[in-house]
C-alpha positions in Angstrom: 118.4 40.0 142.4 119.9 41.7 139.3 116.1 41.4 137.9 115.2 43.5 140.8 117.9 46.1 140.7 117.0 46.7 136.8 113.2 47.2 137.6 114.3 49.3 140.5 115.9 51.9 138.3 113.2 51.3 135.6 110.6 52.4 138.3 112.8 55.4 139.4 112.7 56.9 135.7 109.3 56.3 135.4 108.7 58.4 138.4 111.1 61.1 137.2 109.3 61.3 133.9 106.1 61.4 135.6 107.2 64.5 138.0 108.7 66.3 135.2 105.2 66.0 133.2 103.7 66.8 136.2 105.6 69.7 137.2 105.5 70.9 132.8 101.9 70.8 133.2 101.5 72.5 136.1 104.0 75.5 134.8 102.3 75.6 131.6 98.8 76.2 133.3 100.2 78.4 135.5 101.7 80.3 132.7 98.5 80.1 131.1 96.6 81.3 133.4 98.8 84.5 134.2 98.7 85.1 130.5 94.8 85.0 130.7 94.9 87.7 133.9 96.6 90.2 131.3 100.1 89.9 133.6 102.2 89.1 130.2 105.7 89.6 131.5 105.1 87.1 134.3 103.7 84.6 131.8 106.7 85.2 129.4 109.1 84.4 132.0 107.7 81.0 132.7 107.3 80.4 128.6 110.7 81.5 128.4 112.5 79.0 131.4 110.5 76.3 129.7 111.9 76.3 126.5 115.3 77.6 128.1 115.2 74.4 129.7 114.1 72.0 126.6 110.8 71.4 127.8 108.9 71.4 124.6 104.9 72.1 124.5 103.1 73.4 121.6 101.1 75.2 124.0 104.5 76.9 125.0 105.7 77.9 121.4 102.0 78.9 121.0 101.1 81.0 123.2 105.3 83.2 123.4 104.9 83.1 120.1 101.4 85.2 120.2 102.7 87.7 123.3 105.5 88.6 121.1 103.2 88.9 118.0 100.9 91.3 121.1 104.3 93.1 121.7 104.8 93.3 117.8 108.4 91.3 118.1 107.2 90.0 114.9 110.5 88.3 114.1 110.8 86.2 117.3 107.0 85.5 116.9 108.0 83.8 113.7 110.9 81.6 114.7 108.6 80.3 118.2 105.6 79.5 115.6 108.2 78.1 112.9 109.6 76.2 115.4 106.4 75.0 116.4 105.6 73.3 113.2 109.1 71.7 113.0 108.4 69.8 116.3 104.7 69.0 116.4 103.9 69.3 112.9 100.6 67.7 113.3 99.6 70.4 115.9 97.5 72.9 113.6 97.2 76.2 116.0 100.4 77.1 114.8 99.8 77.5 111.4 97.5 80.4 111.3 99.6 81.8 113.9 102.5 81.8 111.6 100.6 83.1 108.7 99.0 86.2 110.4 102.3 87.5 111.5 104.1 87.3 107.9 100.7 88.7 106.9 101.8 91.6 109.0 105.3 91.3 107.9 104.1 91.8 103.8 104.7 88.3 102.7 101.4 86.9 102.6 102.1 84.8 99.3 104.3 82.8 102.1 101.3 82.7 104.4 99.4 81.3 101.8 101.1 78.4 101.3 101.5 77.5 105.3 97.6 78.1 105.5 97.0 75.3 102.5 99.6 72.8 104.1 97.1 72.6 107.3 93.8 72.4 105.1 96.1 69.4 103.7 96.8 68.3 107.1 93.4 68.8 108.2 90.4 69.5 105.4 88.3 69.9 108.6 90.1 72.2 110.7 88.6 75.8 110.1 91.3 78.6 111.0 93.1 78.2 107.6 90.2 79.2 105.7 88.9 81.9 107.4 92.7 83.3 107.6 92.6 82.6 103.7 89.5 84.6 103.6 91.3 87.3 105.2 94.3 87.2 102.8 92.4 87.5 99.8 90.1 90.0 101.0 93.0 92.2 102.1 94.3 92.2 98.2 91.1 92.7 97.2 90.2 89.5 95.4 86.5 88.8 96.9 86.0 85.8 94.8 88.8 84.0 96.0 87.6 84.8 99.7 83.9 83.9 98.8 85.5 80.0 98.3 86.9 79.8 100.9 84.5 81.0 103.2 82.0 79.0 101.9 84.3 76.0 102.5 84.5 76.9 106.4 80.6 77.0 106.5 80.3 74.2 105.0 82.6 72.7 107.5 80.8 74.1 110.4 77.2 75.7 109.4 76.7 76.8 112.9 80.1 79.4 113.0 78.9 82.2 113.2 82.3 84.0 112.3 82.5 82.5 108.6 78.3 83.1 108.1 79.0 87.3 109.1 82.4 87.5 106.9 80.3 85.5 104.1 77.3 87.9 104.1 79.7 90.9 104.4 81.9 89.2 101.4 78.9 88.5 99.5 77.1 92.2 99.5 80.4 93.5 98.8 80.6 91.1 95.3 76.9 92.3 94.5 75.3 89.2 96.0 72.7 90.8 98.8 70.1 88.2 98.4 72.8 85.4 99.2 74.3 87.7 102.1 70.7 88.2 103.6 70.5 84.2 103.8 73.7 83.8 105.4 73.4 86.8 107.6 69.9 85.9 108.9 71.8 82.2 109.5 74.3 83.7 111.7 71.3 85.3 113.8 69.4 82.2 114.1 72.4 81.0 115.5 72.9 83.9 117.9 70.1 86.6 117.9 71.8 89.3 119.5 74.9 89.3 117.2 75.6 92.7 117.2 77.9 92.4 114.0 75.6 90.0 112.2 72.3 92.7 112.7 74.5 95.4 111.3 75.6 93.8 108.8 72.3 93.0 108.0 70.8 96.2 108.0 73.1 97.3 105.4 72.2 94.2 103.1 68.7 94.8 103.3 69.8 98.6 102.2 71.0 97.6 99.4 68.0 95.3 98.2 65.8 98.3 99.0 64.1 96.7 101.8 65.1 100.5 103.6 62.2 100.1 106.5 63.3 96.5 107.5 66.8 97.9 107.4 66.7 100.4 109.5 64.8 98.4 112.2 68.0 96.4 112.5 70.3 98.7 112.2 67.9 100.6 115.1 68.1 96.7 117.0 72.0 96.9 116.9 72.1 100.5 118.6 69.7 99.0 121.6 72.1 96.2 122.0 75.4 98.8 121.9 74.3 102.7 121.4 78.2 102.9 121.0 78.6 101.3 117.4 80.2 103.8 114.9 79.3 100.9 111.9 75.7 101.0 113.0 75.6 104.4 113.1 77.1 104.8 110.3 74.9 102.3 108.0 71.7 103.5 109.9 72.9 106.9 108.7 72.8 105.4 104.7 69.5 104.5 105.0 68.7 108.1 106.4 70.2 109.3 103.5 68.3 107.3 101.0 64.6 108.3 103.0 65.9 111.7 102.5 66.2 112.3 105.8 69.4 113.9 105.6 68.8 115.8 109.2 69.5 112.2 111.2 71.4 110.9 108.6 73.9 113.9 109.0 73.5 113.3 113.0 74.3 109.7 112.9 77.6 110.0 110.7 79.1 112.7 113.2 78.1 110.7 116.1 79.6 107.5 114.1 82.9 110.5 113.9 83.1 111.2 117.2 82.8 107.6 118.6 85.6 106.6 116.1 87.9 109.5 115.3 89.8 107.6 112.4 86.3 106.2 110.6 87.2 107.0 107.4 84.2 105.6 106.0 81.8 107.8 108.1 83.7 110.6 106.7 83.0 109.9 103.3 79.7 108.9 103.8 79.6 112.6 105.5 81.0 113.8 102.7 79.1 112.3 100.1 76.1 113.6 102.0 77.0 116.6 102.5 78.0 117.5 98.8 74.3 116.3 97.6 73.2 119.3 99.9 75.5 121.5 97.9 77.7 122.3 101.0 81.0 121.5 99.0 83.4 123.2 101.0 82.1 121.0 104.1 81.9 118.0 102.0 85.4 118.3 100.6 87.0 119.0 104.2 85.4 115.9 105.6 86.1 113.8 102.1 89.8 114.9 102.6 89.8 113.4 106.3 88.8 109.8 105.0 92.1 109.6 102.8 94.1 110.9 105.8 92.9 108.2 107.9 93.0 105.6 105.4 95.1 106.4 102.6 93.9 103.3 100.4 90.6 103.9 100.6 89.9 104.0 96.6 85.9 104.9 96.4 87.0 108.0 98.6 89.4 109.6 96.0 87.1 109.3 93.3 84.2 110.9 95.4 86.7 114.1 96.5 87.7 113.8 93.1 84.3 114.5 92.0 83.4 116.8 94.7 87.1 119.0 93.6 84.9 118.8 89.7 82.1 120.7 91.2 84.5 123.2 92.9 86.0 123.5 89.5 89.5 122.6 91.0 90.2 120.3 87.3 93.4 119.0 87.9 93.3 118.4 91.2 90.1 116.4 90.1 92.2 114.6 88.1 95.3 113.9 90.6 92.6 112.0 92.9 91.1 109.4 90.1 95.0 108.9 88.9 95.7 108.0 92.8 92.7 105.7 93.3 93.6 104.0 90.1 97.4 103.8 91.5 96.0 101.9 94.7 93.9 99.1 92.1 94.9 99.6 88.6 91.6 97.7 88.3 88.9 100.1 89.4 86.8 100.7 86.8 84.6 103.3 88.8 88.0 105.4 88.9 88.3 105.3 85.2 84.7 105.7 84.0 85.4 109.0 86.1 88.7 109.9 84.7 87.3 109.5 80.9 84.1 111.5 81.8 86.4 114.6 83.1 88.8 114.3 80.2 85.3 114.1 78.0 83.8 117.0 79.8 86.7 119.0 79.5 87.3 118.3 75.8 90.7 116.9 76.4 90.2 114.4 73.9 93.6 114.0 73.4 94.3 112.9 77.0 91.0 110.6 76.7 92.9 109.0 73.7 96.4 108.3 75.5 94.7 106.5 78.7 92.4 104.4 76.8 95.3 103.3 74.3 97.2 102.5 77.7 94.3 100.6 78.2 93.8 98.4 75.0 95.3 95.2 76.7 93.1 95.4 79.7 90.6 92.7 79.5 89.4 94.7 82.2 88.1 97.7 80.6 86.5 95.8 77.2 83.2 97.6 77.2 84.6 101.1 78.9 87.2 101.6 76.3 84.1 100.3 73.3 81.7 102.9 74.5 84.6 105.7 75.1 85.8 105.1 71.8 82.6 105.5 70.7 82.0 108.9 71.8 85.3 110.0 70.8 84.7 108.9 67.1 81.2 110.9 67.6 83.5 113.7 68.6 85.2 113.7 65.7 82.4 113.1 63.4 82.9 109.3 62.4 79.3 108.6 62.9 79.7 105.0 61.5 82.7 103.9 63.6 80.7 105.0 66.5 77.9 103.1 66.2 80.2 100.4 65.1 81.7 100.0 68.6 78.7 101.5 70.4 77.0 98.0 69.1 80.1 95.9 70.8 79.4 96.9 74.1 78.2 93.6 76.2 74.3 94.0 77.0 75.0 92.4 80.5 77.9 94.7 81.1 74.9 97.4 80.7 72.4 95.9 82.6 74.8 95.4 85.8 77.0 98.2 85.2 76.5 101.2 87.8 73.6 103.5 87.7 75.6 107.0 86.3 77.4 104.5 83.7 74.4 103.3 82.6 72.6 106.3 82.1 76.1 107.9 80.3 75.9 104.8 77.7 72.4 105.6 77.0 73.4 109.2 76.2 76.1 108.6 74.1 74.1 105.8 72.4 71.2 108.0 71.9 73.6 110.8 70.2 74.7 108.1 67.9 71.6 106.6 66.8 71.0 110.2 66.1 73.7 111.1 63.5 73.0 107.8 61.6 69.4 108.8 61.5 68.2 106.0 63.6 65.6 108.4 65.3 63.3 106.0 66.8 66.1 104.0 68.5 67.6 107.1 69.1 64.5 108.5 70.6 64.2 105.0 73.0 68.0 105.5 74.2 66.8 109.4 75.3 64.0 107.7 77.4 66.2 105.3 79.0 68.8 108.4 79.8 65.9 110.1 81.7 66.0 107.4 84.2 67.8 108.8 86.7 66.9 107.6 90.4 68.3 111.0 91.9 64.9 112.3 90.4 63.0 110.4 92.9 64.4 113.1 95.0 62.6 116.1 93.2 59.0 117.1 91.8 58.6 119.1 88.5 55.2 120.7 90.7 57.4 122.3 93.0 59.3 124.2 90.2 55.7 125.3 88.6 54.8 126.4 91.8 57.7 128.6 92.3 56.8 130.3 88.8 53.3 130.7 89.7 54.5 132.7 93.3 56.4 135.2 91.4 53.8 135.6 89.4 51.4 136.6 91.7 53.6 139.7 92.7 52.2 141.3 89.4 48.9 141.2 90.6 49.7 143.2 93.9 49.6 147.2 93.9 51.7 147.8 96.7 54.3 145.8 94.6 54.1 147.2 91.4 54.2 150.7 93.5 57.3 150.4 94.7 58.7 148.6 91.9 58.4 152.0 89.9 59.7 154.0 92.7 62.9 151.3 93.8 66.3 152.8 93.6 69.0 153.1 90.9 72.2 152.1 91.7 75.4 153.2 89.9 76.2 149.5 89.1 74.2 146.9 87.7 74.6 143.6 86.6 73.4 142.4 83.2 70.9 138.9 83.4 71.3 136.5 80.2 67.6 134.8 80.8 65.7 132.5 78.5 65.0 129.1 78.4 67.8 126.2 78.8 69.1 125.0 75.7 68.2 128.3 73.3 71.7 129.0 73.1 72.7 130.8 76.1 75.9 129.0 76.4 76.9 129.8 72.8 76.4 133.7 73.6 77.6 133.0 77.4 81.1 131.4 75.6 81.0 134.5 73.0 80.3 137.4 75.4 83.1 136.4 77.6 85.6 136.4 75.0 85.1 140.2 75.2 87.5 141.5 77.6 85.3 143.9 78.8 83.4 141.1 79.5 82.8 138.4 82.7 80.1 135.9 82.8 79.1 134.1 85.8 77.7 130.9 84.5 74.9 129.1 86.1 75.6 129.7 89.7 72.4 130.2 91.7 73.1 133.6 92.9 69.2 134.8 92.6 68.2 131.8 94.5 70.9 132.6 97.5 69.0 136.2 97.8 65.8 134.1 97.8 67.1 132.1 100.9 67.7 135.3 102.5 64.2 136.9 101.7 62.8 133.9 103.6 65.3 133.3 106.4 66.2 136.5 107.4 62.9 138.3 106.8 60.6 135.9 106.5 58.5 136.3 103.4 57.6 134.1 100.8 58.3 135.0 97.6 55.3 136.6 96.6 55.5 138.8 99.5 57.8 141.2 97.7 56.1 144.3 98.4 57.3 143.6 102.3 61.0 144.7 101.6 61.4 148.0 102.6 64.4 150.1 101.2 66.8 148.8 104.1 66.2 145.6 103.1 66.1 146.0 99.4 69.8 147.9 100.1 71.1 144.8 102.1 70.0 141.9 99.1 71.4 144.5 96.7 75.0 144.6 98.6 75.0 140.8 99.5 74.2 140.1 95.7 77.1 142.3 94.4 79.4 140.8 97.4 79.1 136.9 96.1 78.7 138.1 92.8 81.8 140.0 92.7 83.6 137.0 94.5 82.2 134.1 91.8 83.7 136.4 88.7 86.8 135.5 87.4 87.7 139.2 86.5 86.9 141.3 89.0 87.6 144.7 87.7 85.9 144.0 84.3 83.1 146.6 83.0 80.3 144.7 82.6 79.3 141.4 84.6 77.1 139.3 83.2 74.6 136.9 85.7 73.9 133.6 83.2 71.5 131.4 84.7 68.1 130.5 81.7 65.5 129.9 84.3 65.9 133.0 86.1 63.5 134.9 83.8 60.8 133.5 86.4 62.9 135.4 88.8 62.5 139.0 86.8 59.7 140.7 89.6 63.0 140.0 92.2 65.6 141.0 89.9 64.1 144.1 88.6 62.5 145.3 92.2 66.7 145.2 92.9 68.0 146.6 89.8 65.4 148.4 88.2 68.3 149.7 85.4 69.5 146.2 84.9 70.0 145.2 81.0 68.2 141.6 80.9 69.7 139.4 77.3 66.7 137.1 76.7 67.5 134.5 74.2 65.0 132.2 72.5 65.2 129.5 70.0 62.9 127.3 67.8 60.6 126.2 70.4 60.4 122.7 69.1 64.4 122.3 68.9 64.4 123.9 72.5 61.8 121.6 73.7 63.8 118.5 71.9 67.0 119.6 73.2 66.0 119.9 77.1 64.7 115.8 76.8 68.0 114.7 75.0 70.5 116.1 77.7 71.1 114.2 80.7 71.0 117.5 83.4 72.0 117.0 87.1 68.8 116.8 88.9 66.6 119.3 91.0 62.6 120.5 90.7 63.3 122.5 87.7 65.0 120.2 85.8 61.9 116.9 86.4 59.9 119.0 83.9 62.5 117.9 81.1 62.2 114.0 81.2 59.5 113.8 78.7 58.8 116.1 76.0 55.5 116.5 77.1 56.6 117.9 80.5 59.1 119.7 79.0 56.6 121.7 76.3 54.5 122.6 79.5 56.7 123.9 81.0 58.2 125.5 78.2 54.7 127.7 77.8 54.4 128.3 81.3 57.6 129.8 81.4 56.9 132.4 77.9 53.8 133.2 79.1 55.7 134.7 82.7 58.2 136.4 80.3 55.6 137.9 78.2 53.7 139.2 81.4 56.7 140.7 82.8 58.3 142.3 79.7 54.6 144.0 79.5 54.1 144.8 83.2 57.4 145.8 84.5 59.9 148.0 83.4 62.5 146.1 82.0 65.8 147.4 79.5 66.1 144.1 77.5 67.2 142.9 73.8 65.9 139.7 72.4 68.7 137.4 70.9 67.6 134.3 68.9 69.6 131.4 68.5 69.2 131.1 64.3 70.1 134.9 64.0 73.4 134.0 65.9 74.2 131.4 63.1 72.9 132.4 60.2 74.9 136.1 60.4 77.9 136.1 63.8 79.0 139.5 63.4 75.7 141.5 62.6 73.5 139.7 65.6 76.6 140.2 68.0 77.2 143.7 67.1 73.8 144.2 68.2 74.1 142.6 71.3 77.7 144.9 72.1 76.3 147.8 71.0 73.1 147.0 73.4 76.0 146.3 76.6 77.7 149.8 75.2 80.8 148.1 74.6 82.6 148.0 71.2 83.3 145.5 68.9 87.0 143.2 69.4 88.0 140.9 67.2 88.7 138.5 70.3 85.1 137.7 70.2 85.7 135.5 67.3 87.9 133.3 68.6 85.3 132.3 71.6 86.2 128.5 70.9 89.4 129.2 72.3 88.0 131.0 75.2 85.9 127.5 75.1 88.8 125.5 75.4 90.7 127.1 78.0 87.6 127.4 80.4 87.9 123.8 80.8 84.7 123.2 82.7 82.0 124.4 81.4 78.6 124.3 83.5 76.4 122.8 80.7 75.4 120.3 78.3 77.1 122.3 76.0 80.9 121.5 77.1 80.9 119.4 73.4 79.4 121.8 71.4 80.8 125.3 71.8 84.6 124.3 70.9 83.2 123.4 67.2 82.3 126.1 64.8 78.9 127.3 64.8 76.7 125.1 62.8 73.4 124.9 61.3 72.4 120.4 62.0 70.7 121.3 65.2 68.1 123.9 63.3 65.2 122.1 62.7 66.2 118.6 64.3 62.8 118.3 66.1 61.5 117.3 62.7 63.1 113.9 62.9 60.7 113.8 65.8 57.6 114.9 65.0 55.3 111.8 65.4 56.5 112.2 69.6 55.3 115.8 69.3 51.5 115.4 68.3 50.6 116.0 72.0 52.8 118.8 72.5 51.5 121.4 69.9 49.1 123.0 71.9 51.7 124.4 74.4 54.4 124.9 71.2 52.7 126.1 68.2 51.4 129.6 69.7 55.4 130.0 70.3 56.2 129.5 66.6 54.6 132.0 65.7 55.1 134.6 68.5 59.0 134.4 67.5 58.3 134.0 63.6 59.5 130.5 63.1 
């Protein structure tokens, strides 16, 4: 009997246990369940009586622990998931749990450590890697996140979640080939992955495959017209078939979908400034920072839009504060030493790369800085000394401006130790801009032979002679680029009297008018009548007046070389203008054009070779000759040797020409030089030195690379007595 009695009460437990589990498991799904209906209080109650009432789960601590991670109760989130592990150690989920809240809570070395315990647990559970992923990512080390990713595909090749993030990871290391593999994975696995075919369409971007790229990122719209990152990398490609139209469209529709998309802004931005509407670009530039304040690659690009608004130091703020978010970014710095270079604040320069000498991340920056810097200061040996350290496959992978920067200052080297072949091989590989895929040299010869053709029309030259005086004129320094027009620009406006307006396209903004608002082509000049010759006249002055520095100086002086293809414009509108032509040793001009490394457009195509550049050279003197004969024109000739060989007796005659007299203030242009700061030109380096008399005659050193370049050059040598 007492046998019977004992398994009587054993029975009765068993049947308790069994209605507790059974009345557990029926809470838990019901909490469940509430919690998958959105109705989160409700399901927080039931989680709550549960563990109120010691009935532990790891399902419970779970799943409380994630609504109060939803309600951003981080700290109670951390103790349930904590607690979690304590109790059912050997029940994963809570793990990454755990680690994306302290993630949120800034301690993610902590999360770290929680995230390897379960790979040690489990090699073969995938949460902790893809979480790793995430961590490493976050702080920027894409390496790190690569091997860990690579680990969770490996684990599973058919997640689709690690494939995307590994593609992603991989284009942003430089690795598009591998992240086309991996992304093309993913969509074998699921075709319509939105994610995966964006992604994918921005891969294939950067591998040049532009066509097969945008039919992706074209796929991806069809399957959800509302993606902002689709619309935004269909809107790169855009931009790189130079159809900035669409590519414009798609960024603000990316905008408007996504208020806070701070890298459609930028893109905007970016876009926007390579169609010269800064004021636009910097507005939209300034809204990705707002809306995400560590977003690096967008300070330098405001930074370098604020350049080309001449607004220097705030410029200069905006690399400091990208390099303050990664003290690694070597874009930030390569920018920072080009302003400081560009500026002549070699001293600065000098401070920030000495800060730098420890970095093992700046080795070949700080070599080919240096470089230029001993170049500067005319320690021709020391710079080709460390010119000659920097790593060839540094060069090779480096970005596309830093590359072509190195070849420049390379080429300047080789130069001065009189390595002119080498030197002339480093110019050629400086010419090889890809923004020049953009622009044809044609175009620009084109636009000279138009105003030519207004010479050879009656009704033209009629009312040329008979156009209008006006009590102010502007004076036009013309010529050719590089025959010393900055040198006389820098001089000039040391006058007081004086203002120059350096290479702003003013001319060209009166052009846009002449076709927009009245609808002739530049060769229809004879069309103006004397209303609209008096509005271009006014709306010149107007953003004339407003580009000077000195607005109530006597004399304004418009510098911009190529406009002496403009003169049948400019002298139809100020027919008592004084026009400053300067000219230099063709040759020397012709060399000088192919060494510097201008910004690209049509004109400046013609100077990548110097057999383009002599062409074009001709075609231009022979305009100038025809319209110094044919029109009307007040001018004085100033040439570039003159300047050196005797300052005070060329000047005078240029002052004397303006009607202005001579001040000594002229002479100290190099500190007018100096506290311009930007200057416009390749010539930022050289006008702060006294003049000098090395670049007369340098084409020499290259005569063999001339012998097909002396039919358009050697009529010119003797035309200005060379």
């Amino acid at each position: 009997m007492k046998g019977f009695g004992n398994n009587g009460k054993t029975n009765k437990k068993a049947i308790e246990k069994k209605t507790n589990s059974w009345q557990k498991d029926k809470l838990i799904s019901k909490a469940l369940s509430l919690h998958s209906k959105g109705k989160i209080k409700e399901a927080l109650e039931i989680y709550n009586f549960l563990i109120k009432n010691k009935i532990y789960d790891p399902i419970v601590f779970n799943n409380l622990g994630s609504i109060y991670s939803q309600l951003k109760q981080f700290d109670k989130a951390i103790l349930l998931f904590d607690e979690s592990i304590k109790k059912f150690p050997n029940s994963l989920e809570a793990y990454p749990n755990l680690a994306n809240v302290l993630v949120i809570k800034g301690k993610s070395d902590i999360a770290k450590k929680i995230l390897k315990r379960a790979i040690e647990l489990n090699p073969n559970y995938i949460r902790p890697y893809s979480n790793l992923a995430g961590i490493y990512i976050g702080e920027g080390n894409l390496k790190k996140a690569e091997l860990f990713l690579r680990k969770s595909a490996d684990i599973n090749s058919k997640d689709i979640n690690s494939l995307v993030n590994l593609g992603c990871v991989l284009k942003d290391l430089g690795k598009p080939k591998e992240a086309e593999k991996f992304l093309k994975n993913a969509l074998e696995i699921n075709p319509m992955s939105e994610i995966a075919i964006t992604n994918l369409g921005a891969v294939l971007n950067d591998l040049e495959k532009i066509d097969e790229g945008e039919q992706f990122l074209k796929k991806a719209l069809t399957i959800n017209p509302t993606s902002p990152m689709a619309l935004n990398n269909l809107g790169n490609i855009l931009t790189k078939k130079n159809n900035n139209k669409d590519a414009e469209l798609c960024y603000r529709k990316a905008i408007k979908l996504k208020s806070n998309f701070s890298l459609a802004y930028n893109n905007l931005g970016s876009l926007l400034s390579k169609q010269g509407d800064l004021i636009e670009a910097e507005k939209f530039t300034e809204k990705a920072i707002i809306y995400d304040p560590k977003f690096e690659l967008a300070y330098v690009n405001l930074g370098s839009i604020k350049i080309d608004l001449d607004k220097l130091s705030e410029a200069e703020e905006l690399f400091l504060s990208a390099i303050e978010i990664n003290k690694n970014y070597n874009y930030a710095f390569r920018n920072l030493f080009m302003l400081y270079e560009k500026t002549n604040n070699i001293t600065k320069l000098k401070n920030k790369i000495e800060s730098l000498n420890e970095n093992k991340n700046f080795v070949n920056e700080i070599l080919m800085f240096k470089a230029r810097i001993s170049f500067r200061e005319k320690d021709f040996v020391k710079a080709k000394n460390l010119i000659d350290q920097v790593n060839n496959e540094w060069i090779k992978n480096i970005d596309h401006a830093t590359n072509l920067l190195y070849w420049s200052f390379r080429a300047f080297i080789e130069e001065k130790v009189k390595n002119y072949d080498e030197a002339y091989k480093c110019f050629e590989k400086s010419q090889l801009n890809l923004k020049y895929e953009d622009f044809n040299p044609k175009i620009f010869q084109n636009y000279i032979h138009t105003y030519r053709k207004n010479l050879d029309n009656k009704n033209f030259m009629v009312k040329n002679n008979t156009s209008n005086k006006n009590n102010f004129s502007p004076v036009f320094l013309i010529g050719f680029p590089r025959s010393g027009t900055t040198l006389l620009d820098t001089i000039l406006r040391s006058h007081p009297e004086i203002d120059v307006i350096e290479e702003k396209p003013l001319i060209n903004s009166v052009e846009n008018v002449i076709k927009s608002r009245f609808k002739y082509s530049l060769d229809e000049l004879h069309k103006l009548n004397m209303n609209d010759l008096d509005f271009l006249r006014k709306y010149y002055l107007e953003i004339l007046r407003n580009s000077c520095d000195n607005k109530n100086t006597k004399i304004l002086i418009d510098k911009f070389p190529f406009q002496t293809v403009c003169l049948p414009l400019i002298n139809l509108l100020f027919p008592n203008s004084k026009i400053i032509f300067t000219h230099r040793n063709p040759y020397d001009t012709v060399l000088s054009c192919f060494q510097q490394s201008f910004e690209p457009n049509n004109a400046m195509s013609n100077f990548r070779s110097i057999d383009s550049a002599s062409e074009i050279y001709d075609l231009t003197m022979n305009m100038w000759i025809d319209y110094k004969t044919k029109l009307e024109i007040n001018f004085i000739t100033s040439k570039y040797e003159d300047l050196i060989d005797d300052f005070d007796t060329h000047i005078s005659r240029i002052l004397d020409f303006l009607n202005v007299k001579w001040d000594e203030k002229i002479k100290n242009y190099r500190d007018t030089a100096y506290r311009r700061k930007k200057i416009n030109t390749p010539s930022s380096s050289q006008v702060v030195q006294p003049l000098y008399k090395s670049s007369i005659d340098k084409w020499k050193n290259y005569e063999k690379y001339f012998k097909n370049s002396n039919q358009f050059l050697e009529k010119w040598l003797n035309y200005f007595n060379y």
